[in-house]
Steps between C-alpha positions, in 0.01 A plus 500: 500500500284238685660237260830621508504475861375152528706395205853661757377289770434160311863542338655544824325290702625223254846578505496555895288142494767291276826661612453604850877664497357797329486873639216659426387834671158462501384838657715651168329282241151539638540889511685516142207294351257708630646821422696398161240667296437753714638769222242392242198768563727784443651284158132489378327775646339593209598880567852445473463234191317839293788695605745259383342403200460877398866592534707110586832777408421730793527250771501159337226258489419422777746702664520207767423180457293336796827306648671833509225717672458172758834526642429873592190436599616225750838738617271796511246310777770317696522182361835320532725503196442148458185496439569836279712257302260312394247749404748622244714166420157287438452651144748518202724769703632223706685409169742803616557357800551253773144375660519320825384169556141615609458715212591229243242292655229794478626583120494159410100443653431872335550396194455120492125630630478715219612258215270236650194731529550627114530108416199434669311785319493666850623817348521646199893489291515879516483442913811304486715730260828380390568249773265270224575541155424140446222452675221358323166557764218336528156641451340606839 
């Protein structure tokens, strides 16, 4: 997260740096950075993954993915939508929909950061998932 965070920042600090006419709500990107993965324990608490596994017809597998169970967990505390938004629109379900300009900056630093750390033999290829089917890692 630490890494996805600083990765937000450095993107648009660059773009606020070299084209001063852009809006950027900074309190929104901040908080969707921190809290886009915010959905992940319950995704791979390892409870719910043995449940899944044993029946993925029952209730799917997993039943929400972590983008999913982040925008309820942000809506359930009080966050504001926007920041909601990008808890669920950072991961492949913003395919489905329109993602605000702070959340395109978090989704592109979430997973730039993650196809640079598998690169970098940072993590291992089964980290990244499908967002790097051609990645060929380095050894740590």
């Amino acid at each position: 997260m630490r890494g996805v965070v600083r990765y937000t920042k450095a993107i648009a600090e660059e773009f606020a740096q070299s084209y001063p006419e852009c809006v950027i709500d900074w309190d929104v990107l901040y908080a969707g950075a921190v809290c886009h993965d915010v959905g992940k324990p319950f995704e791979f608490d390892r409870a719910n993954r043995q449940r899944w596994e044993a029946d993925p017809a029952d209730s799917g597998m997993p039943t929400f993915r972590h983008s999913v169970f982040g925008m309820h967990v942000c809506l359930t505390v009080g966050l504001p939508d926007e920041v909601a938004h990008i808890a669920v629109g950072h991961s492949f379900e913003g395919l489905h929909m329109g993602v605000s300009t702070e959340c395109t900056i978090v989704r592109q630093a979430d997973h730039g950061w993650w196809h640079l750390a598998g690169a970098l033999g940072l993590v291992t290829p089964e980290t990244v998932g499908v967002l790097s089917a051609n990645l060929r890692a380095r050894s740590a």
